[in-house]
C-alpha positions in Angstrom: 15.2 15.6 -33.8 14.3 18.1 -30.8 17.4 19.5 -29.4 16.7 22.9 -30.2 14.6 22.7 -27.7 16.7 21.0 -24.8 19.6 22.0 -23.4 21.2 18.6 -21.8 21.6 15.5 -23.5 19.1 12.7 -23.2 20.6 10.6 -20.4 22.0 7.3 -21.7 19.0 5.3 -19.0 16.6 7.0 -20.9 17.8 6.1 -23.9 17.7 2.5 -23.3 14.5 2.6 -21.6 12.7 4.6 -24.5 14.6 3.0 -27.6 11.6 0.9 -29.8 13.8 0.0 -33.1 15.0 -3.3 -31.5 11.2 -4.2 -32.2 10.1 -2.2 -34.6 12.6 -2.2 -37.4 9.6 -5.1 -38.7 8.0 -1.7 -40.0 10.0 -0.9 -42.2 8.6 -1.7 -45.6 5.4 0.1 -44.6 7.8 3.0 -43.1 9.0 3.6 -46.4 5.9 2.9 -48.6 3.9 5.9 -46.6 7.6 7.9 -46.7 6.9 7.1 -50.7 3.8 8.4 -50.6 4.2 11.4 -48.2 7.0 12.3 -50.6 4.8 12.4 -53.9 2.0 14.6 -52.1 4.7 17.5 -51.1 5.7 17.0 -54.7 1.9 17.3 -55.6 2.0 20.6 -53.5 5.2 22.1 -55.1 6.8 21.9 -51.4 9.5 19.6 -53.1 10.9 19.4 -56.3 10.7 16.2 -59.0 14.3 15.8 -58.4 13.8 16.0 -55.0 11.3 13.1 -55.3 13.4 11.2 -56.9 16.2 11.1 -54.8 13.5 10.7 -51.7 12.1 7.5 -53.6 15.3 6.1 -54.4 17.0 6.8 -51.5 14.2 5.1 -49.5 13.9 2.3 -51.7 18.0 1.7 -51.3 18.0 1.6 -47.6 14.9 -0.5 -47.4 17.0 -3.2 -49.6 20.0 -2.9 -47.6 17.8 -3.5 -44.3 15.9 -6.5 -46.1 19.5 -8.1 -47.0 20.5 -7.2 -43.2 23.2 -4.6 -43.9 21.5 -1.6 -42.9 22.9 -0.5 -39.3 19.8 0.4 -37.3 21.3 2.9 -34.3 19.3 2.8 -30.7 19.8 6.6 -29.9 17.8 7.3 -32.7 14.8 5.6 -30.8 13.1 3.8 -33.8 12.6 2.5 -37.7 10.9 5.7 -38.4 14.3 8.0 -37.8 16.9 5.5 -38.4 15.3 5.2 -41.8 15.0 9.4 -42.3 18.5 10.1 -40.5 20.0 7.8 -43.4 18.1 9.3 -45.7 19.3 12.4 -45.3 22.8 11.7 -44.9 22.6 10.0 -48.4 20.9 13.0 -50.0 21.2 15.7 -48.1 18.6 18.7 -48.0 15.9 16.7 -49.6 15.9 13.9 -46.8 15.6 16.9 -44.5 12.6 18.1 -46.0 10.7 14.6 -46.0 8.9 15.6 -42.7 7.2 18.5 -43.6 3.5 18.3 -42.3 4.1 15.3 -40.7 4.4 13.9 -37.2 6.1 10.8 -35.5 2.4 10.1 -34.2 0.4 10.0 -37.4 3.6 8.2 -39.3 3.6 5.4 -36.6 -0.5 5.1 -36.6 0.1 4.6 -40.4 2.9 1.9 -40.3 1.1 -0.1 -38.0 -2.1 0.1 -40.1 -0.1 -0.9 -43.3 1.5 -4.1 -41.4 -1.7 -5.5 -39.9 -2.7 -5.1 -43.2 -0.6 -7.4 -45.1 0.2 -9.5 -42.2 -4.0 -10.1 -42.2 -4.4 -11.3 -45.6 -1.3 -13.8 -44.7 -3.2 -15.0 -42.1 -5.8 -15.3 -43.8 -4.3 -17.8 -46.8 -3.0 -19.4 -43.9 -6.2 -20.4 -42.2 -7.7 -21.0 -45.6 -4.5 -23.6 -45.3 -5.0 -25.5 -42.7 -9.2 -25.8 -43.5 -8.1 -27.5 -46.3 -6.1 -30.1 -44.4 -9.7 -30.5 -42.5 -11.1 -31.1 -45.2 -8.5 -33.6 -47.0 -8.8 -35.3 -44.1 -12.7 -35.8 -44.0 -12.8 -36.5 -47.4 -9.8 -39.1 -47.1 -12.3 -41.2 -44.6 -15.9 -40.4 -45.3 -16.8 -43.2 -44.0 -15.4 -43.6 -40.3 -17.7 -43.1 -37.8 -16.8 -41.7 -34.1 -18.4 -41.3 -31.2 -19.4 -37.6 -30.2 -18.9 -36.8 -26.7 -20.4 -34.1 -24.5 -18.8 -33.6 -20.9 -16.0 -35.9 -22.7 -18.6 -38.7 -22.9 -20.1 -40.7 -25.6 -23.0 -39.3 -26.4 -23.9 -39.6 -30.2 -22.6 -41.5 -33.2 -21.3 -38.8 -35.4 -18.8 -39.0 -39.0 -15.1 -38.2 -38.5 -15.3 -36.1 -41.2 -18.3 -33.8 -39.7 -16.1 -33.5 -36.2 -13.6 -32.3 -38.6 -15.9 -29.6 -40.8 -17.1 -28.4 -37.3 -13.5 -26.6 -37.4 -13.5 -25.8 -40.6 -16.9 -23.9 -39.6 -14.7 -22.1 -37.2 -11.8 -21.2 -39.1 -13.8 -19.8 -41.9 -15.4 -17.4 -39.0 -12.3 -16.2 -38.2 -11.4 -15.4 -41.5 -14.3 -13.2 -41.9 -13.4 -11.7 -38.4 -10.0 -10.7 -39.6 -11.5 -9.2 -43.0 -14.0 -7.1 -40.8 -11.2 -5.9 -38.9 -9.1 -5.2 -42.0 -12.1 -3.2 -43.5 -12.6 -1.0 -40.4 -8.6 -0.4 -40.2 -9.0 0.6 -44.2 -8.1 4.1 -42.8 -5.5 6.6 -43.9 -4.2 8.6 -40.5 -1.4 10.2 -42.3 -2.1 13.6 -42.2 -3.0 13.9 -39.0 -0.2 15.2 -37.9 1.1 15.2 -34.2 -2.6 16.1 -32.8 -4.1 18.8 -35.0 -3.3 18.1 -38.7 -1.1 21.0 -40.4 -1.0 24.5 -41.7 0.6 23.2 -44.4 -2.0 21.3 -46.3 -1.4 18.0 -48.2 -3.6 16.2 -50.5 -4.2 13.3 -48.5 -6.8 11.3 -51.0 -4.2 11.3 -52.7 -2.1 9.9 -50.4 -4.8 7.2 -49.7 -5.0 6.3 -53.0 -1.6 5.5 -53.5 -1.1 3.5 -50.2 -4.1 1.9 -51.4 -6.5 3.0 -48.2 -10.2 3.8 -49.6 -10.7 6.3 -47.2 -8.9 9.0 -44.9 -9.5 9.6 -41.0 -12.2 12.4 -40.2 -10.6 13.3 -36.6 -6.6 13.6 -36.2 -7.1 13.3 -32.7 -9.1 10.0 -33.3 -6.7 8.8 -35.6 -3.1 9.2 -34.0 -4.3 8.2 -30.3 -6.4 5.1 -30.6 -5.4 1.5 -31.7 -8.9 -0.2 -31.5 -7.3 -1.9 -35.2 -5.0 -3.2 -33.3 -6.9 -4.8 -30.2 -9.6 -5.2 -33.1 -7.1 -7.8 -34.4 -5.9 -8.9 -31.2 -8.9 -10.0 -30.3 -9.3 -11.9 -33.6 -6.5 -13.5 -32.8 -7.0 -14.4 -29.5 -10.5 -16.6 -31.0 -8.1 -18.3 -33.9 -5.8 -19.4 -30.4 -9.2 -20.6 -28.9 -10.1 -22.8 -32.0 -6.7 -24.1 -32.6 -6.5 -24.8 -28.7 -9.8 -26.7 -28.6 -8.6 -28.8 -31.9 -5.3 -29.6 -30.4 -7.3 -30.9 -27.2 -8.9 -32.9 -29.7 -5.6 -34.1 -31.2 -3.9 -35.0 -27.9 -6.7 -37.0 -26.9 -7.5 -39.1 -30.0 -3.5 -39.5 -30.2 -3.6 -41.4 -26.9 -3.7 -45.0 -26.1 -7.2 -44.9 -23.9 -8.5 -43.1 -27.3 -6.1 -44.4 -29.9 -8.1 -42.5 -32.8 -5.5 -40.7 -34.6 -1.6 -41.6 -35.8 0.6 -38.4 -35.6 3.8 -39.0 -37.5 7.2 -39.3 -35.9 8.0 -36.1 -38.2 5.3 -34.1 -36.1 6.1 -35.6 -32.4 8.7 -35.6 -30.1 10.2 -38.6 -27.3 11.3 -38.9 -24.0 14.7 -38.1 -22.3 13.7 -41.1 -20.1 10.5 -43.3 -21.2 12.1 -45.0 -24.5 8.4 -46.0 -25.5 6.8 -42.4 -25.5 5.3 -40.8 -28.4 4.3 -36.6 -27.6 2.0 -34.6 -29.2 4.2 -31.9 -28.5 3.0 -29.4 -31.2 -0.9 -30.0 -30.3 0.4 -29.2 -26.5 2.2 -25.9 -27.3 -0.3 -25.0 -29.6 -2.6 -25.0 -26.8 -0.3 -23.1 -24.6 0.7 -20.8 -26.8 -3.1 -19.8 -26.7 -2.6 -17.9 -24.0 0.2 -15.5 -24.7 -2.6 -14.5 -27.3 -5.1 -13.9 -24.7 -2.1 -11.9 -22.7 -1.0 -10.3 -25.9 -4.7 -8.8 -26.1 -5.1 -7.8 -22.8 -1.8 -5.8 -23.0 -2.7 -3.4 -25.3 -6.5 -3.3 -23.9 -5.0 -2.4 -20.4 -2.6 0.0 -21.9 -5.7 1.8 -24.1 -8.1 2.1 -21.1 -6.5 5.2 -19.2 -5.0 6.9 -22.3 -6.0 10.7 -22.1 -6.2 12.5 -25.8 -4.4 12.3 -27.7 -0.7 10.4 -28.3 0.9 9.1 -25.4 4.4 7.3 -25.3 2.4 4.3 -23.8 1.8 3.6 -27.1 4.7 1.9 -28.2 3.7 -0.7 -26.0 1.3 -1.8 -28.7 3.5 -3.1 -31.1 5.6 -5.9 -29.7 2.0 -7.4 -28.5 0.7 -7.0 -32.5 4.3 -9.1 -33.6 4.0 -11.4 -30.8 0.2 -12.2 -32.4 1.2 -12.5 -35.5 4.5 -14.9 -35.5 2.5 -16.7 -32.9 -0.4 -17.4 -34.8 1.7 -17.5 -38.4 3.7 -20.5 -36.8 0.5 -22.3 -35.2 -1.6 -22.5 -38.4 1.0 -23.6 -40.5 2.3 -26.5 -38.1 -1.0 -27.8 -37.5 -1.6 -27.7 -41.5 1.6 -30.0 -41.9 0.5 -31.8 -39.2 -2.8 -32.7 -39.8 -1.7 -33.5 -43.6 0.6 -36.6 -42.5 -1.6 -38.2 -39.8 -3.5 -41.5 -40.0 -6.5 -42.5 -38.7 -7.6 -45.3 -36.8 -10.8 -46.4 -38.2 -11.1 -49.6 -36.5 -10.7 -48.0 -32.8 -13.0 -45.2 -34.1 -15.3 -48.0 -35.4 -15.0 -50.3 -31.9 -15.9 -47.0 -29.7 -19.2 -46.0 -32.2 -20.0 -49.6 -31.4 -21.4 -48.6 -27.9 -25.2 -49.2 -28.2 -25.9 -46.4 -25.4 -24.5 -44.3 -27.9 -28.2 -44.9 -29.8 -30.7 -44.2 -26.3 -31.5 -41.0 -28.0 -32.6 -43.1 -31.2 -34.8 -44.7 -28.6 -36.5 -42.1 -27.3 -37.2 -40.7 -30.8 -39.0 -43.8 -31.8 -40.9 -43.6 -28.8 -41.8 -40.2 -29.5 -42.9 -40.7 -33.2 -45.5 -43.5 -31.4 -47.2 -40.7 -29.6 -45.4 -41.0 -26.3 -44.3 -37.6 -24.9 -40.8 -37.2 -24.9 -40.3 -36.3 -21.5 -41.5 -39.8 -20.7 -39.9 -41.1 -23.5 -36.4 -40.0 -22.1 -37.7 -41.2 -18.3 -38.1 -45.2 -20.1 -35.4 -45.1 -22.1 -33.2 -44.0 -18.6 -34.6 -47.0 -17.0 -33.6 -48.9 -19.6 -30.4 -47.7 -19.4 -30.0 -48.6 -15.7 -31.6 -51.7 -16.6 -28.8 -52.6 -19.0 -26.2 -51.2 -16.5 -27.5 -53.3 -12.9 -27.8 -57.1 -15.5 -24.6 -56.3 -17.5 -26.8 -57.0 -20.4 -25.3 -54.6 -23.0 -28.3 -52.3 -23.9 -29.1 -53.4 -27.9 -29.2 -57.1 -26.2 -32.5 -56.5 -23.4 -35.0 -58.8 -24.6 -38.0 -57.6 -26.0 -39.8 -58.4 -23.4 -37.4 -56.3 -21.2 -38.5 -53.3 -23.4 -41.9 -53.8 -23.5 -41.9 -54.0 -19.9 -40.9 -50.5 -19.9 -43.4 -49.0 -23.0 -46.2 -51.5 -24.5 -45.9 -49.3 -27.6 -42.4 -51.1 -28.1 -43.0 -53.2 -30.7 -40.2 -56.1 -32.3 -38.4 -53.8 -34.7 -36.8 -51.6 -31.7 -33.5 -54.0 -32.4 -33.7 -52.6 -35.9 -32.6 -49.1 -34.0 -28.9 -50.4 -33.0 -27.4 -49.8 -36.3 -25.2 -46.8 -36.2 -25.4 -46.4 -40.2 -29.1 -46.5 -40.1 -28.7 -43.5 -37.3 -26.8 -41.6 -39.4 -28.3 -41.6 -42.5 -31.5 -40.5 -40.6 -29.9 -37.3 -39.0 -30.9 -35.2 -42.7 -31.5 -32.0 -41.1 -29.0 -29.5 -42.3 -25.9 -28.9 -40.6 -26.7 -32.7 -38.8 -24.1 -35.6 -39.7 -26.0 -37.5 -42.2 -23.3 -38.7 -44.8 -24.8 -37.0 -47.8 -24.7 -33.8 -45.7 -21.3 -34.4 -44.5 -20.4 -35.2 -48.2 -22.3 -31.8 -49.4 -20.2 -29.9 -46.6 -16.9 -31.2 -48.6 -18.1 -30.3 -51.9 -19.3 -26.7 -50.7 -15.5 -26.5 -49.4 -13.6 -27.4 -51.9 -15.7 -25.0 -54.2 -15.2 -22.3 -51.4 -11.7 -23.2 -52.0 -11.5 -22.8 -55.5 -13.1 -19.8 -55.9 -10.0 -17.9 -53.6 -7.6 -19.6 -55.6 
């Protein structure tokens, strides 16, 4: 494609070192879609003929089938999808495969491939995290019931529903899934036409070519469009917070699915044993989910180091971007589905759940409200109901069983219904604020959902 210009060979090393269509050969699809395209705006400015659009289109659409059924032979010394697919081309048919590349470059082809991928492979994800939210939320709605003791510094702090720990995920997910369609709005850009740097003398129609590949705009600066990939670190990034989320839930997972915790059953299908320990039962998917978390973070920081001494415009550093964007994407593909399966064939313990929401201290902060609500400032609420704490802790008197002279030894606003307070239930079904785990909330949080839910379907 540029020996007239060089006199020696390209040394066999180079070849090797430079040759991209081991990786990117996953482009070709969108290769040939914008090829498509390309081909029916030099038709559209009489640079081509009909027939030679037609064999174009059906040429294209012939090797793209052969390389989807794994026959096509991709060749390295043609360095990647984009001529392997246009070499073949023109083999096939000749002079009009030649012409395909007329007012176009490698740079603005490749800056539209990778556009049309993230593209598609974002509204997969998206279905995808949509998929395991609705595992969440099966599984809340399965128990709505089970209460669980919410932790902070991983210790009990307040009672809380099962199913609200749950929906806090779902909260998360669904954040995500708007992060991705941000990112998938901004990359809405057409670059082809850009050309290598400075667009073309010979001038193509390129809403039309927009149109066509479906984009609903076209890029205002060739330079800006064939030299940066903020779409991809964009989604990087956005992929990097879905590995945070799923890492924190499977720290979550691996906990409850303990002994000490014993909160949640993970089915043999969705564990693994030991080589040695007969007895052992691994959470091995929640574990290399949360590993897996930070090739994401690595994948991001790739491309971000790569971007950050780039002069304008293309540079060949640039093909480093793309095995970081696949990477991303089967990484994160894999994760969400697993943990959908997974999730979907656990049990729950409710009676170990139930035992640990059984600890009264879990209800000081009850305490200290009813103090509050009988005019006592809350500082000094929290400095009474501490003592009583310690008081509970140096008698072994378990906190909801101190006398009631014990209290009112600590506040003389205490009065005899401060037993009334130790009922988890009651606790609950007081915490009405929105976004708090009263039941009806947590049951209005399902609802919303599955509505949420519906409506995509």
């Amino acid at each position: 494609m540029w020996t007239g210009r060089f006199e020696q060979p390209t040394d066999e090393l180079v070849r090797s070192y430079s040759e991209s269509v081991s990786f990117d050969w996953r482009l070709y699809r969108h290769d040939v879609a914008g090829s498509i395209a390309h081909a029916a705006a030099l038709r559209h400015a009489d640079l081509i003929t009909a027939d030679e659009e037609r064999q174009i289109a059906e040429g294209l659409r012939g090797i793209e089938q052969e390389i989807g059924a794994g026959k096509f032979e991709f060749r390295p010394e043609l360095e990647d999808v984009h001529m392997n697919i246009e070499a073949e081309l023109t083999r096939r048919i000749g002079t009009a495969g030649a012409k395909l590349h007329t007012a176009r470059s490698r740079n603005d082809q490749i800056a539209l491939d990778l556009r049309l991928y993230l593209r598609d492979e974002i509204a997969a994800i998206r279905q995808l995290l949509r998929r395991l939210q609705g595992a969440l939320v099966e599984l809340a709605k399965r128990h709505p019931d089970v209460v669980m003791p919410g932790y902070t510094h991983l210790q009990r702090a307040q009672p809380v529903l099962f199913g609200h720990h749950l929906l806090a995920y779902v909260e998360m997910l669904d954040r995500d899934r708007e992060r991705l369609a941000d990112a998938a709005r901004r990359m809405d850009v057409l670059p082809l036409g850009s050309g290598a740097i400075a667009g073309s003398t010979i001038v193509l129609d390129r809403p039309l070519v927009a149109r066509l590949l479906g984009f609903s705009r076209v890029s205002e600066n060739s330079m800006d469009a064939v030299s940066d990939r903020d779409f991809a670190c964009e989604f990087l990034s956005a992929a990097a917070l879905i590995g945070v989320h799923l890492s924190r839930l499977s720290e979550d997972i691996v906990l409850w699915s303990t002994s000490e915790f014993h909160f949640l059953q993970l089915s043999d299908a969705f564990t693994t044993g030991s080589s040695l320990m007969p007895q052992k039962k691994n959470p091995d998917v929640a574990e290399l989910t949360r590993g897996k978390t930070g090739r994401l973070f690595g994948n991001l920081m790739s491309v971000l180091t790569t971007l950050k001494g780039l002069p304008m415009t293309y540079n060949r550093d640039l093909q480093e971007d793309k095995e970081a964007v696949f990477d991303s994407v089967d990484t994160i593909k894999a994760a969400l589905a697993v943990n959908a399966a997974m999730l979907g064939d656990a049990r729950v313990d409710d009676v170990s759940m139930a035992s640990a929401a059984g600890d009264p201290l879990l209800l000081a902060t009850d305490l200290a409200d009813y103090l509050v609500l009988k005019g006592v400032p809350f500082r000094q609420a929290h400095e009474i109901v501490g003592k009583l704490v310690a008081l509970s802790g140096r008698t072994g008197v378990p906190f909801d069983r101190l006398s009631l002279e014990d209290f009112r030894a600590a506040s003389p606003v205490i009065e005899s219904d401060v037993h009334a307070l130790f009922d988890v239930r009651r606790s609950l079904a007081a915490r009405t604020a929105t976004g708090a785990p009263a039941p009806a909330n947590v049951a209005g949080r399902i609802r919303h959902w599955e509505s949420d839910f519906g409506r995509d379907a």
